[in-house]
C-alpha positions as CSV (number, residue, x, y, z in Angstrom):
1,X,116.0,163.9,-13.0
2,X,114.5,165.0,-16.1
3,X,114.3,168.1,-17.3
4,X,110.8,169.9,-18.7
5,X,113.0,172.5,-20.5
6,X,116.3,173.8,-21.5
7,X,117.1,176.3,-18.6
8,X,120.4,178.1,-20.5
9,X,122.9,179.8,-18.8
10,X,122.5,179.3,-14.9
11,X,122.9,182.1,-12.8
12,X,122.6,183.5,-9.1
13,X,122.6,187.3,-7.8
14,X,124.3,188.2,-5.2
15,X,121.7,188.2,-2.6
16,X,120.7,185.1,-3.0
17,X,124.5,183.5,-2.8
18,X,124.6,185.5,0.4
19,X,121.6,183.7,1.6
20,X,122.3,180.0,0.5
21,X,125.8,180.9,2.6
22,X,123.6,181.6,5.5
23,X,121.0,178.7,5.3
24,X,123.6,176.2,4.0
25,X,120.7,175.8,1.6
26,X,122.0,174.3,-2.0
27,X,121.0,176.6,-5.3
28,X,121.2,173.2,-6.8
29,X,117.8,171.5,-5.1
30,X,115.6,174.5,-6.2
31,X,117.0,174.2,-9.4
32,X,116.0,170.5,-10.1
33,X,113.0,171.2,-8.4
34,X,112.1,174.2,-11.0
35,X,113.3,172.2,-14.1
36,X,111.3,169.4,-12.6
37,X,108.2,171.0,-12.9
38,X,107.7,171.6,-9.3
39,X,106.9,175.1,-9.3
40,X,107.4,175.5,-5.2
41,X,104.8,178.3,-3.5
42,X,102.8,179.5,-6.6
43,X,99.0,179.8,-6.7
44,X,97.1,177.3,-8.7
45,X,96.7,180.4,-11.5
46,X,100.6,181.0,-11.8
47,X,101.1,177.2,-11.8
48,X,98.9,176.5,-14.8
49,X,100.5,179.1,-16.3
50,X,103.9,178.0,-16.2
51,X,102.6,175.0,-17.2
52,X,101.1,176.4,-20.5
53,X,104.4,178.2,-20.5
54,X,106.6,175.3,-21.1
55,X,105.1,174.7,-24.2
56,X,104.3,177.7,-25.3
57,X,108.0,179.5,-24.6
58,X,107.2,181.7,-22.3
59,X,109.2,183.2,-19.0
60,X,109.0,180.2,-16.6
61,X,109.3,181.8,-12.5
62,X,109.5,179.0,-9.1
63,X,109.0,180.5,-5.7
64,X,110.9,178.6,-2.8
65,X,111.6,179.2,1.0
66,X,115.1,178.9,2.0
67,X,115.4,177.0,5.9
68,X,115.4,180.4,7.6
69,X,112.0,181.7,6.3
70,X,114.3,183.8,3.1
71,X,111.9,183.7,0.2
72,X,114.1,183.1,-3.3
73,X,112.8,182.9,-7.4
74,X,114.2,180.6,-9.8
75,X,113.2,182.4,-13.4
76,X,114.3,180.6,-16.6
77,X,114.0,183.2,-19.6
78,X,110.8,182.9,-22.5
79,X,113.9,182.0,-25.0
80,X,115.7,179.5,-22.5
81,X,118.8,181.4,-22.8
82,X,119.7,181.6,-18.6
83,X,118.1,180.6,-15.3
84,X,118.7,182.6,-12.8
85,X,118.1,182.6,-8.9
86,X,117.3,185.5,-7.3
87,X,115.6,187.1,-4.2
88,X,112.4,188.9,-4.8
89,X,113.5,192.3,-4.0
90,X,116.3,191.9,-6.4
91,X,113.9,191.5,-9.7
């Protein structure tokens, strides 16, 4: 797998640990998918963006649907410091 950008520190919130518990879902396979460059359930607009955003440094954000229909981000920071999953509701 190879990586479009540093992603930093990697971390999850507690809602969305709670809901990879439920799914059995793995943080991990939306992670390579949002260093991959697969930017999951965004528009064409917010894809080119991130696109432009990888070389540009800018706040990188992935939207993914866990198996029971929970919605989860993936944001890696504008100065690659972290990654962090999260739920929506918890930005």
């Amino acid at each position: 797998m190879i990586s479009k950008f540093p992603v930093g520190r990697v971390l999850a919130t507690a809602g969305a640990l709670r809901a990879f518990a439920q799914t059995g879902d793995t943080p991990a396979a939306f992670l390579r998918r949002h260093i991959s460059g697969d930017w999951g359930e965004l528009d064409a607009e917010d894809r080119a963006e991130n696109e432009r955003s990888v070389t540009c440094g800018f706040r990188l954000l992935s939207a993914y649907t866990l198996t029971d229909g929970t919605r989860i981000w993936v944001i890696t920071e504008a100065d690659r410091s972290s990654t962090c999953i999260l739920l929506p509701e918890e930005y």
